[in-house]
C-alpha positions in Angstrom: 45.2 23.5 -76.2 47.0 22.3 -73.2 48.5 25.9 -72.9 45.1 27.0 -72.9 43.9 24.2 -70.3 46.9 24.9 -68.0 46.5 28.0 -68.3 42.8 28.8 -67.0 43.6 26.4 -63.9 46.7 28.5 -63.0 44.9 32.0 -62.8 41.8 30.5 -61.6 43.4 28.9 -58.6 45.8 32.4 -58.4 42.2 34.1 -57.1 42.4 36.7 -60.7 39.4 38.3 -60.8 36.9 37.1 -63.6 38.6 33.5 -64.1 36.5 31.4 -61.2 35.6 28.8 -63.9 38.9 28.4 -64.8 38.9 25.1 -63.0 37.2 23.6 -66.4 40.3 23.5 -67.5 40.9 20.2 -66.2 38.0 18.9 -68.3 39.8 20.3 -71.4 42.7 18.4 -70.0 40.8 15.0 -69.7 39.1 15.3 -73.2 42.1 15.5 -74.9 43.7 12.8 -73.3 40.8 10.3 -73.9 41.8 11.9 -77.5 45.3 11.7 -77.6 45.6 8.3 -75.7 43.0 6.6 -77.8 44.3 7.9 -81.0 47.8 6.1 -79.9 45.8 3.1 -79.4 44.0 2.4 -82.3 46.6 3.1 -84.6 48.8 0.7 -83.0 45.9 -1.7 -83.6 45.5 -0.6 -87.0 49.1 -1.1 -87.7 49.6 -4.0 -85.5 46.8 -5.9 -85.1 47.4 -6.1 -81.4 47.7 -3.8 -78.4 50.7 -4.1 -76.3 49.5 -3.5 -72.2 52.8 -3.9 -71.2 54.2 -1.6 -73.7 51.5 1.0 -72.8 51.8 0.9 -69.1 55.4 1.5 -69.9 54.7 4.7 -71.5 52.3 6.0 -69.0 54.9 5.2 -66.8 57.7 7.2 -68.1 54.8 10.2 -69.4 53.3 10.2 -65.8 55.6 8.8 -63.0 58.8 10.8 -62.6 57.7 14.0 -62.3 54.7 13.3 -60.2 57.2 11.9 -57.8 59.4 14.5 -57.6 56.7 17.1 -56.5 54.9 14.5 -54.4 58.5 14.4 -52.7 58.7 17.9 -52.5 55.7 19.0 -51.1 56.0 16.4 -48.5 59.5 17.8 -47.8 58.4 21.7 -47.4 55.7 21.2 -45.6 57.1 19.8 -42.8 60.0 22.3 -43.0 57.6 25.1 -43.6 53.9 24.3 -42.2 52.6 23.3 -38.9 53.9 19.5 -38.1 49.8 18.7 -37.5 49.2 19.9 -41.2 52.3 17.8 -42.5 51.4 15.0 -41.1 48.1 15.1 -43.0 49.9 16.2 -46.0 51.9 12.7 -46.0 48.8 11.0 -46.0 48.0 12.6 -49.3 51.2 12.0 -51.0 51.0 8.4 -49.9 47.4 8.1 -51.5 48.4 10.0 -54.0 51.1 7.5 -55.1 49.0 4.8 -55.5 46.7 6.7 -57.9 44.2 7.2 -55.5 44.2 10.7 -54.2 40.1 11.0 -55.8 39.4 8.6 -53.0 41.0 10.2 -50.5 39.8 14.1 -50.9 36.0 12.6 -51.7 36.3 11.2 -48.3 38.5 14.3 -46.8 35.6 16.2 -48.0 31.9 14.2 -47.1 34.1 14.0 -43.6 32.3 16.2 -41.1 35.1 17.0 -38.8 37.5 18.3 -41.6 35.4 20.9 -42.7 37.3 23.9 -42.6 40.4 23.0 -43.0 43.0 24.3 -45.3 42.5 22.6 -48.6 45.5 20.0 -49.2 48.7 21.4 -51.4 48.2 17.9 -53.4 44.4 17.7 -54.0 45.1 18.2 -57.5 46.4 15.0 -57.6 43.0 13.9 -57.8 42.6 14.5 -61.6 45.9 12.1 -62.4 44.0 9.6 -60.5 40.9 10.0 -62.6 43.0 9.5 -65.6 45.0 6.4 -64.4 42.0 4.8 -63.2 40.0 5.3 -66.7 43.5 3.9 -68.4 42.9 0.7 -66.0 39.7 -0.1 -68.0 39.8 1.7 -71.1 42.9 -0.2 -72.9 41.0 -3.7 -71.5 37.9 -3.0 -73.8 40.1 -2.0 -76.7 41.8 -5.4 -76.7 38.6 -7.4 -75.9 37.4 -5.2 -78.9 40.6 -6.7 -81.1 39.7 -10.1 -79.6 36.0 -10.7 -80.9 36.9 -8.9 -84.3 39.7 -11.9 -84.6 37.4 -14.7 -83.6 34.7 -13.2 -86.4 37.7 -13.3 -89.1 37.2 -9.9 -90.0 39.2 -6.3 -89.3 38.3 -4.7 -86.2 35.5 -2.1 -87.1 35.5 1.1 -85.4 31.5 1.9 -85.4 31.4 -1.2 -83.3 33.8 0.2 -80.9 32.5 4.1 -81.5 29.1 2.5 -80.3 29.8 1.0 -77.1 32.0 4.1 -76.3 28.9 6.0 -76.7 27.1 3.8 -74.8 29.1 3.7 -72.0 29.6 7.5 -71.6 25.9 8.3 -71.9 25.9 6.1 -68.8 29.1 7.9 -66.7 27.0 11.2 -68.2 23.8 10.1 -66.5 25.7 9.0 -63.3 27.2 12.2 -63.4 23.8 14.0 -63.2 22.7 11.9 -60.7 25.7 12.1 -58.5 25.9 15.5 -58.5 22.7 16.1 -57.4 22.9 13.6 -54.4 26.4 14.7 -53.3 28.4 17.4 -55.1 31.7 16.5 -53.4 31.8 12.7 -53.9 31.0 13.5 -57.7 33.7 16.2 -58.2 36.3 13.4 -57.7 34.6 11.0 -58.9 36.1 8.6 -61.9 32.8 7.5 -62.8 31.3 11.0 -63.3 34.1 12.0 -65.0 34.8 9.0 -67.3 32.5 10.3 -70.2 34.3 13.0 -70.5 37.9 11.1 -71.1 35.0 8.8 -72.9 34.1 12.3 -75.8 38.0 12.4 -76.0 37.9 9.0 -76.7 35.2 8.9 -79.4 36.2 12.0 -80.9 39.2 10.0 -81.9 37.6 7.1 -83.0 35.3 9.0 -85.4 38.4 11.3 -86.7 40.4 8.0 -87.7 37.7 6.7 -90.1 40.0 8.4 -92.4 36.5 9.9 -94.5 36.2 12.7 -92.5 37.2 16.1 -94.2 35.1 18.7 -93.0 35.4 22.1 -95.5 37.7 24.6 -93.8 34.9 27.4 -93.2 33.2 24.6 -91.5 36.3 24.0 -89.1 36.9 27.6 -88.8 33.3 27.6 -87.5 33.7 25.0 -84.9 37.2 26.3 -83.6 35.7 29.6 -82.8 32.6 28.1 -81.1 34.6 25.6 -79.6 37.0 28.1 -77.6 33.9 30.4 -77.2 32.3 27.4 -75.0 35.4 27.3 -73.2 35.3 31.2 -72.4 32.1 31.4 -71.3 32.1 27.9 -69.5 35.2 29.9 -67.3 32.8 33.4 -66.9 29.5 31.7 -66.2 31.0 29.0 -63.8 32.4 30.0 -60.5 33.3 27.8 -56.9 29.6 27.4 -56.2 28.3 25.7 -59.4 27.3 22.0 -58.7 30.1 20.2 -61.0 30.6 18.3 -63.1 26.9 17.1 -64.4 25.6 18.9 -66.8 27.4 22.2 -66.3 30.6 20.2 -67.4 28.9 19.7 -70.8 29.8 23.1 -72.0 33.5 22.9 -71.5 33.5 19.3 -72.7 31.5 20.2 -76.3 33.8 23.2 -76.8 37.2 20.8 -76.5 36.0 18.5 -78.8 34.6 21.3 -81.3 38.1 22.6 -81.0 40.1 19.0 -81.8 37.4 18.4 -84.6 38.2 21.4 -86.3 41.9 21.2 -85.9 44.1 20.3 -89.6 47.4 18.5 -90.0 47.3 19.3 -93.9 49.5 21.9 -93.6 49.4 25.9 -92.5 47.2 26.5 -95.1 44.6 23.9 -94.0 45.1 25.5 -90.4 42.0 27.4 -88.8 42.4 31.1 -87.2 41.9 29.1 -84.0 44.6 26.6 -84.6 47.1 29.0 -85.5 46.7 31.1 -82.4 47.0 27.9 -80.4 49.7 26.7 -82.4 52.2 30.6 -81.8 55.5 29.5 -80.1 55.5 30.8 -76.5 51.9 28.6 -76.2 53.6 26.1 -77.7 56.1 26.0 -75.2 53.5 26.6 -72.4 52.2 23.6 -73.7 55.5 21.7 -73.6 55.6 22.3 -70.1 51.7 21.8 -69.0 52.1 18.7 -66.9 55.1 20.2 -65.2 53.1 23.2 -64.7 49.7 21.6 -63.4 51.8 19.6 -60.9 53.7 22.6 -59.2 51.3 25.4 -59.4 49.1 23.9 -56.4 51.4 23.1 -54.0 53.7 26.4 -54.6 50.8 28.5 -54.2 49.0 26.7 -51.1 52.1 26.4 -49.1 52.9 30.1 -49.9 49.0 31.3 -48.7 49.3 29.4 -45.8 52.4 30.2 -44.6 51.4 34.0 -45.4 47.9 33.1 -43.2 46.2 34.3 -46.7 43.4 33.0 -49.0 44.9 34.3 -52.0 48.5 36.0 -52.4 48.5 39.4 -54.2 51.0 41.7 -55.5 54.6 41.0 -55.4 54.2 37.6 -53.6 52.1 36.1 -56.2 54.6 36.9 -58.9 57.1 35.6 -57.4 54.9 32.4 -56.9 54.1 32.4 -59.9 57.8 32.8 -61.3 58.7 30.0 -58.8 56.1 27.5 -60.6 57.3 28.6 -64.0 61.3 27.7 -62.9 60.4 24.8 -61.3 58.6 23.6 -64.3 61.1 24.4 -66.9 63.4 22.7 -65.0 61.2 19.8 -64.8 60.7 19.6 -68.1 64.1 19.8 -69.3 65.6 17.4 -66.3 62.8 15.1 -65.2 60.2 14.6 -68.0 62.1 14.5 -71.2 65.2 12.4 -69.9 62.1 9.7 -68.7 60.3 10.0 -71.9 62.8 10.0 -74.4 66.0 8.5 -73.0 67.2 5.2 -74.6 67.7 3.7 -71.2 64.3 4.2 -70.2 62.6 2.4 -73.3 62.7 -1.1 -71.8 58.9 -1.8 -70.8 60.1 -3.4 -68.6 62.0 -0.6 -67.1 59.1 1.9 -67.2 56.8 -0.8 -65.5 59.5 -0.9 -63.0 59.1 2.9 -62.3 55.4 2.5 -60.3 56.6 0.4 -57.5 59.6 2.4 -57.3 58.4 5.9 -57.4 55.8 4.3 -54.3 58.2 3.1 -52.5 60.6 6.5 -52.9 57.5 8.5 -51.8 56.1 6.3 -48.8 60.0 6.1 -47.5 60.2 10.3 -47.7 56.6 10.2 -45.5 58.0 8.4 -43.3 61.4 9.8 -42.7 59.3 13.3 -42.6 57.4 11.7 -39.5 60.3 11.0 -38.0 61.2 14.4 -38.5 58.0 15.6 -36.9 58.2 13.4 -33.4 61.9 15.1 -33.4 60.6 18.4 -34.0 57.6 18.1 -31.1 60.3 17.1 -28.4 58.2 13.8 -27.7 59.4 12.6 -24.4 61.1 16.2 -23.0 61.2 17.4 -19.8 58.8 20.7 -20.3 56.4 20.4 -17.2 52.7 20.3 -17.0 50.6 23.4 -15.2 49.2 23.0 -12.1 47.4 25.1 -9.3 50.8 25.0 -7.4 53.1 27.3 -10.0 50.5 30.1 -8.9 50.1 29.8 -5.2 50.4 33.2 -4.6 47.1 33.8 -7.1 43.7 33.9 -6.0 42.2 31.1 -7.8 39.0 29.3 -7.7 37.8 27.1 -5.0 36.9 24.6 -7.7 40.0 22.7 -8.9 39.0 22.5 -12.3 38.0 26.1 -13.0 41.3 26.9 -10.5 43.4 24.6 -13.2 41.6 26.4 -16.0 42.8 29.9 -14.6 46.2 28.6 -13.8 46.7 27.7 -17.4 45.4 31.4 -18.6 48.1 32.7 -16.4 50.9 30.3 -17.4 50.2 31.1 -21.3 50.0 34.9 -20.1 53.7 34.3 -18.9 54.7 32.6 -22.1 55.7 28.8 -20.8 56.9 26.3 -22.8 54.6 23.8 -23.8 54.1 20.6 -21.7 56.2 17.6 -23.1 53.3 15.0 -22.8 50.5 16.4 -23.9 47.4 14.3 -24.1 46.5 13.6 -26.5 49.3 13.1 -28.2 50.0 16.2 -31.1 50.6 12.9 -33.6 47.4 11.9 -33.7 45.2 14.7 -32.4 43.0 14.6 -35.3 41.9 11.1 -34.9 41.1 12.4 -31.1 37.2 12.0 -31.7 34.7 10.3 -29.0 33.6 6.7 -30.9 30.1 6.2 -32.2 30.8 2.5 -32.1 27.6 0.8 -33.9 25.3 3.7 -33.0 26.9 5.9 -35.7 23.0 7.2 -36.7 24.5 8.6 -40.1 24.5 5.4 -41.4 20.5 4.8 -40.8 20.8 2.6 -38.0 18.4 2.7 -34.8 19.9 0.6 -32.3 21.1 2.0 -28.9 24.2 1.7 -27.3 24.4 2.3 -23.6 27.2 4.5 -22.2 28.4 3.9 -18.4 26.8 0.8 -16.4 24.4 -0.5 -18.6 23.1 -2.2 -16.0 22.0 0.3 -14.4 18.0 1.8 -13.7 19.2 5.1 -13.3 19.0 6.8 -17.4 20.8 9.4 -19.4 19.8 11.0 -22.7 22.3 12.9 -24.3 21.0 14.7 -27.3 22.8 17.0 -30.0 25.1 17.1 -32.8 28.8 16.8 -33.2 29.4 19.2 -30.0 27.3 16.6 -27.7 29.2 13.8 -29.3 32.5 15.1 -28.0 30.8 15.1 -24.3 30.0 11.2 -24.7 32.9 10.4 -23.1 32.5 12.1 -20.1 29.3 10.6 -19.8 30.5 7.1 -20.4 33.2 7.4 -17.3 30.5 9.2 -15.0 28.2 6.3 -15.6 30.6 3.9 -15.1 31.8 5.6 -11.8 28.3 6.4 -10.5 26.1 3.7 -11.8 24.2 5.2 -14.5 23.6 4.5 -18.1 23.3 6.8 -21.3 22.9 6.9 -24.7 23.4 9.7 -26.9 21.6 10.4 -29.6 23.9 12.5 -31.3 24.3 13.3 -35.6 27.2 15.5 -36.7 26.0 18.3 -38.3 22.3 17.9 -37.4 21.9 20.3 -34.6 19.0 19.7 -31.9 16.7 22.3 -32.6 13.3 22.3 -34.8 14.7 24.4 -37.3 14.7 22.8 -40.6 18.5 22.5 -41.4 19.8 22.4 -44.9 22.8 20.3 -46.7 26.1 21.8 -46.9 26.6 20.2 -50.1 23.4 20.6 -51.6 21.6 23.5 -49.9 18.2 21.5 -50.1 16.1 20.6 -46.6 18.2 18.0 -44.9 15.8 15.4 -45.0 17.9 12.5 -42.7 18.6 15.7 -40.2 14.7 15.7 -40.1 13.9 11.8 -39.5 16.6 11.7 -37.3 15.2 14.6 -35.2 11.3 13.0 -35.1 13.2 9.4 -34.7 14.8 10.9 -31.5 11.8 12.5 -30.0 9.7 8.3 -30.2 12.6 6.9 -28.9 13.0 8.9 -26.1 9.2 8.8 -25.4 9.2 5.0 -25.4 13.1 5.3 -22.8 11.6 7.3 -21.0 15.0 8.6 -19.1 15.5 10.5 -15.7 16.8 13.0 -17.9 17.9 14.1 -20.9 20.7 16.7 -21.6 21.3 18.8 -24.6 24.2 19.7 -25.6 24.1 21.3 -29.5 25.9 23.9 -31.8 24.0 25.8 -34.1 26.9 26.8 -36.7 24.9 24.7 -39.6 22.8 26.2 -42.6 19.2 26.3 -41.7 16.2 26.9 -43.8 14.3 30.7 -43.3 10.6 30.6 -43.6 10.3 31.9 -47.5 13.0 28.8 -48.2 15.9 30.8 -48.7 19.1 29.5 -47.1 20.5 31.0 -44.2 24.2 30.8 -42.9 26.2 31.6 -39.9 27.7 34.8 -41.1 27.5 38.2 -39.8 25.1 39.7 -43.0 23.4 37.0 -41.6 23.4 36.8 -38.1 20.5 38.3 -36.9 17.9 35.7 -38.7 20.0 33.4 -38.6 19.7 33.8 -34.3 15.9 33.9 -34.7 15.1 31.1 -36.6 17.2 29.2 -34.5 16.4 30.4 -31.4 12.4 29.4 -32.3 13.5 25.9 -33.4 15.3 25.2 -30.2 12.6 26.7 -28.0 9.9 24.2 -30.1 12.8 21.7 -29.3 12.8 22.4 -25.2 8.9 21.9 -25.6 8.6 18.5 -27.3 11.5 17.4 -24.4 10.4 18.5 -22.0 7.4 16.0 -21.1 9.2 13.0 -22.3 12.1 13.1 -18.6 11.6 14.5 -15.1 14.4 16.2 -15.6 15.5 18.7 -18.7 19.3 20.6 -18.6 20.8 22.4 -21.2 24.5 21.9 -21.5 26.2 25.2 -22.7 28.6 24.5 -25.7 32.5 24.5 -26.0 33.7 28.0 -27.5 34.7 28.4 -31.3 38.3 29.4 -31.3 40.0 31.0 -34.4 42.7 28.3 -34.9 42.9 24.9 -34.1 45.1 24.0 -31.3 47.1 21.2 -32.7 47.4 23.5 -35.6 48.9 26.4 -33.4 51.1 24.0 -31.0 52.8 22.3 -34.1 53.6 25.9 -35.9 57.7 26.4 -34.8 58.9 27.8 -31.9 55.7 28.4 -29.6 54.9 28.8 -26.2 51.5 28.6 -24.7 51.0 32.4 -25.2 51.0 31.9 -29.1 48.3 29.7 -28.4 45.8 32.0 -26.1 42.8 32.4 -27.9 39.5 34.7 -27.8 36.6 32.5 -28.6 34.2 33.8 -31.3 31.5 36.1 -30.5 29.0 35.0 -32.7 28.9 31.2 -31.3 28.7 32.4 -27.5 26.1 35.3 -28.4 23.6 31.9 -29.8 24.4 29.8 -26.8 22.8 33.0 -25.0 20.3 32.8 -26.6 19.9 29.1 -25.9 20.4 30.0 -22.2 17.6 32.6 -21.9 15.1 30.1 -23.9 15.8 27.4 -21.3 15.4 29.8 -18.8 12.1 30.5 -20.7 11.1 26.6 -20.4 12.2 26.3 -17.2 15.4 24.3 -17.7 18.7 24.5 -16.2 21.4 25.8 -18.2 24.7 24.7 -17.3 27.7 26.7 -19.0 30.1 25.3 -19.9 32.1 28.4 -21.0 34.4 28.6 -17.7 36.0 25.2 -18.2 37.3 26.2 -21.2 38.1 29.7 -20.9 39.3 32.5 -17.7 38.8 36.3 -18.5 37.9 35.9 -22.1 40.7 33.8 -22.8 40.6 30.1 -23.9 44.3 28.1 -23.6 44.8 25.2 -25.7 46.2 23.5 -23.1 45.2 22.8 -19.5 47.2 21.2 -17.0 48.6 18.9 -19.8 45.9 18.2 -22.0 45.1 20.2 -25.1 40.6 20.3 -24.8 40.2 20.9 -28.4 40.4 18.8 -31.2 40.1 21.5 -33.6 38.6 25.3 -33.1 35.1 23.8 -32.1 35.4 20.1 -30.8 36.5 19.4 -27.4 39.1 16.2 -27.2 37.6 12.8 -25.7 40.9 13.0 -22.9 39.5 16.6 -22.1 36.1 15.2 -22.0 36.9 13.0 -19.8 38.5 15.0 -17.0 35.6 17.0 -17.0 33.6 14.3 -15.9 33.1 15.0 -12.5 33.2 18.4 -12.4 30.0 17.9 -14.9 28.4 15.3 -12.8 28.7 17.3 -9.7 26.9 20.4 -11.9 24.3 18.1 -13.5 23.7 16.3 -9.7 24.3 12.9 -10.8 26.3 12.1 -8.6 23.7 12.3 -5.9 20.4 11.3 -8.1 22.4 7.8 -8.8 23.9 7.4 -4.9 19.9 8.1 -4.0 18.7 5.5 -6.7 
């Protein structure tokens, strides 16, 4: 069965045709170790009368740790040596999290974050499922020895109906969470333990009701519930795919099969075997299933540090056999050298010993992280001598009058000639994807409706910035202007919640964004009750909106054209409702959508700026058209904001010495902020606040 389970991840996450579910195959894997752990358990209280914690931790321990850290090790160590330094960096965060068990917690929150959408998908996020597990095994071997406890104090032998009960009771409960959960939030509940716990839970009790000792189902019976069972498997991997909300009650399916499939299963011999059993049971699955951990821990990271250094979603052909060969070497070898030395070496079987093998194997880990950071302020030259662009490297060019546009064109020219990247960059490649303007306690996501004045608060002169993520990353440059010029402004900015009037849908759920909407009319009373000397919008419009027959529409070419009319008649109904509420109405043009972040590109190897010389995307500039003709239509200026990113339809990731962009869409607060007066000058602030 663990062959079976291994094996419907591995050609799932390959990209073969026809096997999309096969990521159920991680539920087979947690229903037979609620089985298989349990089972262990109660027989040692059977026989014992006791459960040893120590002992068991111990196990887990040697079962769990050592191979885990060599591929957390690993990974770490080729992706700095083979993936850009930005990416390694993150990838070190993982292994980190992922050594403490916690690496559920950290791609729920990797994946609810707004500004890592789109990002490659982590070579340990597989880790997650081992955190599930060791976070049920916290709890789970607790109740069992509270369970030992109370049947003691009653003077009787532990009864396990009394224990099968409460099992039942408490996975009905994770069952009904899951439902819930998934509903609300799809990607919280994927790596979620408490969605996931009933299924460790069916293990559990399928366990619990097999060691009874009276159960002896008839063998056509068993034959009958080992075919369905690995029929509910199939079909769970054909009728499943990537978009399926999961788990909730689609994960019933693959859940019911595995337990059909252990409840029919025999240890009375060959002849008491099922037709299912002995399939399962030929040698080369039994080997596969030898080697399942090894295999589940190696497959991910071989095969998403191969796609991304082959800039592919899925390998084909001859590179992804010779993946795939790779993750079968490395796991035999692990098997043979790592896991079975740990498991079943004398030396090892101390608890004491095994115990000892957590705080080591963290330690071991978080010391290869660091060293591998290290290795990546080495690698970026921090501190060389590489020189920043300016308008005097290209005084014999014709450049702009303005000095920012003129700086702009200096640094198309200097990536045209292939310089080396400036030394100090700001920000700083280290930490360029922390580079996000604050919210401080105005962060509206959370449901609050306070304001939070940018610039000199003080002041009677008043801003309103208004937007999504995109007018967020201008905040800065608002703050500094105001401070400068004697202005204030607030922003009433919500990632992901563009300002337009078209209804906007979740990315998680595809339903009508309902906090998008409140936050929208919210806006609109505040700002007639503010009433500011002008308001500024500054919005993307890359989000999922809703069409008017309630289908869900998405910025992708099949797409497109709707897509650009709904949109375009929400933000003209948008300009509308503004426009009476200030004396004053611009539009802001947005930052251009590039086709690779930045960071990304600068960390990659040997580059110079010319690697990093971008087109922007099409499709985002052809809507900010759009949004430029309908404030023409209303009467509103429309600033672009195109130039100061971008000379002859080329954007460089750096100019002067400061990388603008965050990633392929967000413009960096230190970029934001040398923009300031050029913007002020453009939206004449400077001279409405001298004249106030």
């Amino acid at each position: 069965m663990r062959a079976l389970a291994v094996g419907l991840v591995i050609v799932a996450h390959a990209g073969f045709a026809g096997f999309e579910g096969g990521f159920v195959g991680v539920d087979v894997f947690f229903v037979i170790s609620g089985f298989l752990i349990t089972s262990l358990l109660v027989r040692e209280a059977d026989r014992s009368g006791r459960i040893s914690l120590g002992g068991f931790y111990a196990r887990r321990a040697r079962r769990i740790l050592p191979a885990a850290v060599v591929v957390l090790v690993a990974t770490v160590v080729a992706a700095t040596l083979l993936l850009p330094l930005v990416r390694a960096l993150e990838i070190g965060k993982d292994a980190v999290w992922s050594s403490f068990f916690a690496a559920n917690i950290r791609f729920a929150q990797v994946g609810t974050d707004y500004f890592a959408q789109g990002e490659p998908t982590s070579p340990l996020q597989h880790f997650w499922s081992l955190a599930v597990e060791e976070q049920f095994y916290l709890v789970w071997p607790l109740i069992l020895i509270g369970w030992l406890a109370v049947a003691r104090r009653r003077s009787g032998a532990p009864r396990h109906g009394v224990l099968l009960g409460l099992l039942l009771a408490l996975s009905l409960a994770s069952f009904a969470w899951s439902l819930y959960a998934t509903y609300e939030s799809p990607v919280t509940a994927y790596f979620s333990t408490l969605t996931r716990a009933w299924e460790l839970g069916a293990g559990a009790a399928t366990a619990l009701w097999l060691s009874r000792g009276d159960v002896r189902l008839p063998r056509p019976v068993r034959q009958g519930m080992g075919a369905a069972g690995l029929l509910a498997i199939l079909a769970s991997v054909v009728v499943l795919d990537a978009g399926t909300a999961f788990p909730g009650y689609a994960a019933a399916l693959p859940v019911l099969g595995t337990v059909l499939l252990i409840a029919s299963g025999d240890a009375s011999g060959r002849e008491g075997q099922t037709l299912v059993s002995r399939v399962l049971s030929l040698p080369p699955l039994l080997v596969i299933g030898n080697w399942s951990y090894s295999l589940y821990l190696w497959h991910w990271p071989v095969l998403r540090i191969a796609e991304d250094r082959q800039g592919v979603a899925h390998l084909g052909g001859l590179r992804l056999l010779l993946a795939l060969a790779l993750v079968v070497a490395l796991s035999a070898a692990t098997y043979h050298w790592v896991e079975e030395p740990f498991r079943r070496g004398r030396r090892w079987s101390r608890p004491s010993f095994g115990i000892a093998l957590y705080p080591a194997g963290v330690i071991l880990v978080v010391a290869v992280v660091l060293s591998g950071r290290q290795w990546v302020v080495h690698e970026l030259g921090l501190g060389g001598d590489d020189p920043a662009i300016t308008t005097a490297d290209f005084a014999d060019r014709r450049l702009s009058d303005d000095p920012q546009l003129a700086l702009v064109q200096a640094s198309v020219l200097a990536a045209r000639e292939g310089r080396e990247v400036p030394s100090d960059l700001t920000p700083s490649l280290l930490g360029i994807r922390k580079a996000t303007a604050p919210l401080g306690d105005c962060d509206y996501r959370t449901g609050t409706t306070q304001l939070c004045p940018l610039g000199d608060s003080d002041a009677d002169l008043t801003v309103a910035l208004i937007g999504d993520s995109h007018a967020r990353a201008w905040s800065p440059a608002f703050d500094e202007l105001g401070s400068a010029e004697g202005f204030r402004a607030f922003q009433f900015v919500y990632s992901g919640c563009s300002a337009t009037q078209a209804v906007q849908a979740e990315r998680e759920t595809e339903r009508p964004w309902e906090e998008c909407q409140d936050f929208k009319a919210w806006t609109l009373e505040t700002l007639e009750d503010l009433q500011p000397d002008l308001i500024v919008v500054a919005t993307s419009a890359v989000s999922p909106v809703m069409s008017e027959d309630g289908s869900r529409l998405v910025f992708k070419q099949e797409d497109a054209e709707e897509f650009r009319e709904v949109v375009g008649a929400g933000f003209e109904e948008q300009l509308r409702l503004l426009e009476p509420l200030a004396p004053r109405l611009v539009v802001l043009g947005n930052t251009p959508q590039l086709p690779r972040e930045p960071g990304v590109c600068l960390t990659s190897g040997e580059v110079d700026l010319g690697d990093c010389l971008f087109e922007a995307g099409p499709q985002a500039r052809a809507i900010q058209m759009g949004f430029r003709d309908a404030a023409r239509r209303a009467g509103a200026p429309f600033v672009n904001a195109g130039p100061w990113f971008c000379f002859d339809k080329q954007c460089p990731s750096v100019v002067g010495s400061t990388v603008t962009m965050r990633d392929k869409e967000h413009m960096t607060p230190d970029y934001a902020r040398q923009l300031a007066v050029p913007l002020g000058r453009r939206l004449g602030l400077v001279e409405a606040a001298a004249s106030s």
